[in-house]
Residue, then its C-alpha position, 0 to 999 in steps of 0.5 A: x500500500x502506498x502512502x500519499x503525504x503531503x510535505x509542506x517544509x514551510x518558513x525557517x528551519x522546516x526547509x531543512x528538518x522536513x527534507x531531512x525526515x522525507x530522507x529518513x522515511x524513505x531509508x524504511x521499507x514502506x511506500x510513500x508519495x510525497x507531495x510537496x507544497x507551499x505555505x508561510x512568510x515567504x509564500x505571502x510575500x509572494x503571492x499575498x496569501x500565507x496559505x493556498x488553496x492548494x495547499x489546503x486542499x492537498x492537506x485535506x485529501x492525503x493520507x496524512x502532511x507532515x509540516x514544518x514551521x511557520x513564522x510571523x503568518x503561523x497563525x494563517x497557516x497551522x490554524x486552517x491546515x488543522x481545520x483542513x484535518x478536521x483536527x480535534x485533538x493535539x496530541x504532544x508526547x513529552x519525554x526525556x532521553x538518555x543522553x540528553x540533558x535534562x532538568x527532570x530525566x524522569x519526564x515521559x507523559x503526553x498532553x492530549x490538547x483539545x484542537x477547535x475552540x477556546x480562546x483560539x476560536x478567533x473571536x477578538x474584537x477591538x470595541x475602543x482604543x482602551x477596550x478589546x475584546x475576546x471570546x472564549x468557546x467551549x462546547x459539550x460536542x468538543x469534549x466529548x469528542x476529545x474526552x472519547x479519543x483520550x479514553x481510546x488513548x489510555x486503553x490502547x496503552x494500558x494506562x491507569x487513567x488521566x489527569x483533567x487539567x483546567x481552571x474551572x475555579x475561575x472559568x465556571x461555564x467554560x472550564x466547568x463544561x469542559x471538565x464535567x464532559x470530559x470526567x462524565x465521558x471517563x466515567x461511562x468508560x471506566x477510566x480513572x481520572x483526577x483534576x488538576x487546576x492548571x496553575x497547580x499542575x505548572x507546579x507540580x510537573x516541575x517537582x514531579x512529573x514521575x505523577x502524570x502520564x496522560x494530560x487532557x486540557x483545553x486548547x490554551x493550556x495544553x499549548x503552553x503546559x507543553x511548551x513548560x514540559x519541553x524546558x524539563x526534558x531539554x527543549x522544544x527541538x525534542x517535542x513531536x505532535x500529532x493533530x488527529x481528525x476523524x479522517x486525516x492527521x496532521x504531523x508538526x514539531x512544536x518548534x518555530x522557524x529558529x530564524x536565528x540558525x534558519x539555514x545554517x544547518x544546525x538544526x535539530x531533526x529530531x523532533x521532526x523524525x519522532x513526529x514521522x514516527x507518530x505518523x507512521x503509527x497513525x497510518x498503521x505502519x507501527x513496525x517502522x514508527x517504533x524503529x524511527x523512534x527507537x533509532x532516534x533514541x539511540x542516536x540521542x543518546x550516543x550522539x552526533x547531537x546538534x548545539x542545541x543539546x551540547x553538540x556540534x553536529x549539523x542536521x545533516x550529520x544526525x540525519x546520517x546517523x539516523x539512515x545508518x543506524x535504520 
């Protein structure tokens, strides 16, 4: 079976990390068409639109796009290529490796982020000069949506439950929805959950991530507790992510354009490989995903490693290692 990918490298250090991970998964024995396609800075200024239609259209109907980094038009890109998905769900392992530098070496869980709504629903207004305005969407359909995926989620790897991560002492009618719908949906599938007010868990995840596994929080807070997690397990060149729809995935390292190393190749790939290898998992592929993963992991711990995380080696050099070690 062949796999039609669409590659969008994007602005920055996606025009090298996403050409280096297509090198990769064509070093497996697994068959892809990758398509390419344009969208960022460099395609407005173009062309005067961030994203085309084209692209869109191709993220829609491939069997999966992996994604590199937008920058000052992000939110003119990653925005409608989750909707070309249908993404409803985020999903950001964090973990530390051997080898690497870390703050917490005991960090190893995964936020599952609600995708659609929140703050980032897009509904900001500026009513006066002094005065603006935004408002905050949250829905029982969408929790539920994300509530029945994180249940699947914790079933399939055998963990014990999840943790409810939210701020309903304060957002009463949104977090307040958001967290009776997802504990009511773990309910009627037997999942143990607990609740942990957003600010509390920015707290103890640092004293002790070895107590969270799986993370379910609203859009906003599964953004920026992710972002927190990356500064425990060595950066955010080691953060994946997954964006899972009903019938598409969208596949991105958490990373930004880098503009200050773009295109002098230092970057870090390895975040891009790991989130290939949730790709391959998504597309059934689960024997070539655990390889890539495993073979990251090697490298990471044994080397050539980026500056980043205290090497000298350049993105080609840890693409080379990867290919060979596969």
């Amino acid at each position: 079976m062949t796999h039609e990918i669409c590659v969008i490298p994007g602005d920055g250090i996606g025009q090298e990390v996403i050409p280096a991970t297509v090198e990769v998964l064509e070093a497996l024995e697994v068959d892809f068409e990758f398509v390419e396609a344009e969208a960022g800075d460099h395609v407005k200024a173009d062309t005067g639109e961030a994203l085309p239609q084209e692209t869109y259209d191709l993220a829609a109907s491939t069997d999966a796009t992996l994604f590199g980094a937008a920058g000052e038009t992000a939110a003119d890109v990653i925005l409608p290529l989750r909707e070309a998905v249908e993404s409803f769900v985020n999903v950001r392992p964090a973990k530390a490796y051997p080898g690497v530098d870390a703050v917490r070496p005991e960090t190893d869980l995964v936020f599952l982020r609600e995708n659609t709504e929140g703050v980032y629903s897009g509904h900001e207004d500026r009513l006066t000069r002094d005065v603006s305005t935004l408002t905050r969407v949250v829905t029982e359909s969408a929790s539920r949506q994300l509530a029945e995926y994180a249940c699947e989620f914790v079933d399939d790897r055998d963990y014990d439950g999840f943790s409810v991560v939210h701020k309903a002492n304060v957002m009463r009618e949104t977090d307040g929805l958001f967290r009776d719908t997802v504990c009511e949906v773990a309910e009627e599938h037997g999942v143990e959950t607990e609740e942990v007010l957003m600010d509390a868990f920015a707290t103890h995840v640092c004293l002790d991530p070895e107590q969270f596994d799986v993370v379910v929080c609203p859009n906003l807070a599964g953004d920026v507790l992710s972002d927190l997690a990356a500064g425990l397990v060595g950066g955010l060149g080691l953060l994946p992510s997954a964006n899972i729809g009903p019938d598409g995935a969208l596949f991105e390292p958490v990373h930004g354009t880098a503009p200050d190393i773009a295109g002098e190749g230092k970057a870090n790939p390895a975040a891009t490989f790991i989130s290939a290898a949730l790709m391959l998992e998504y597309l059934g592929e689960d024997e070539a995903g655990v390889a890539i993963r495993e073979t990251v992991e090697g490298v990471l711990e044994s080397g050539p490693r980026t500056a980043d995380l205290g090497g000298d080696a350049s993105t080609e050099d840890v693409t080379a290692a990867v290919i060979d070690r596969l």
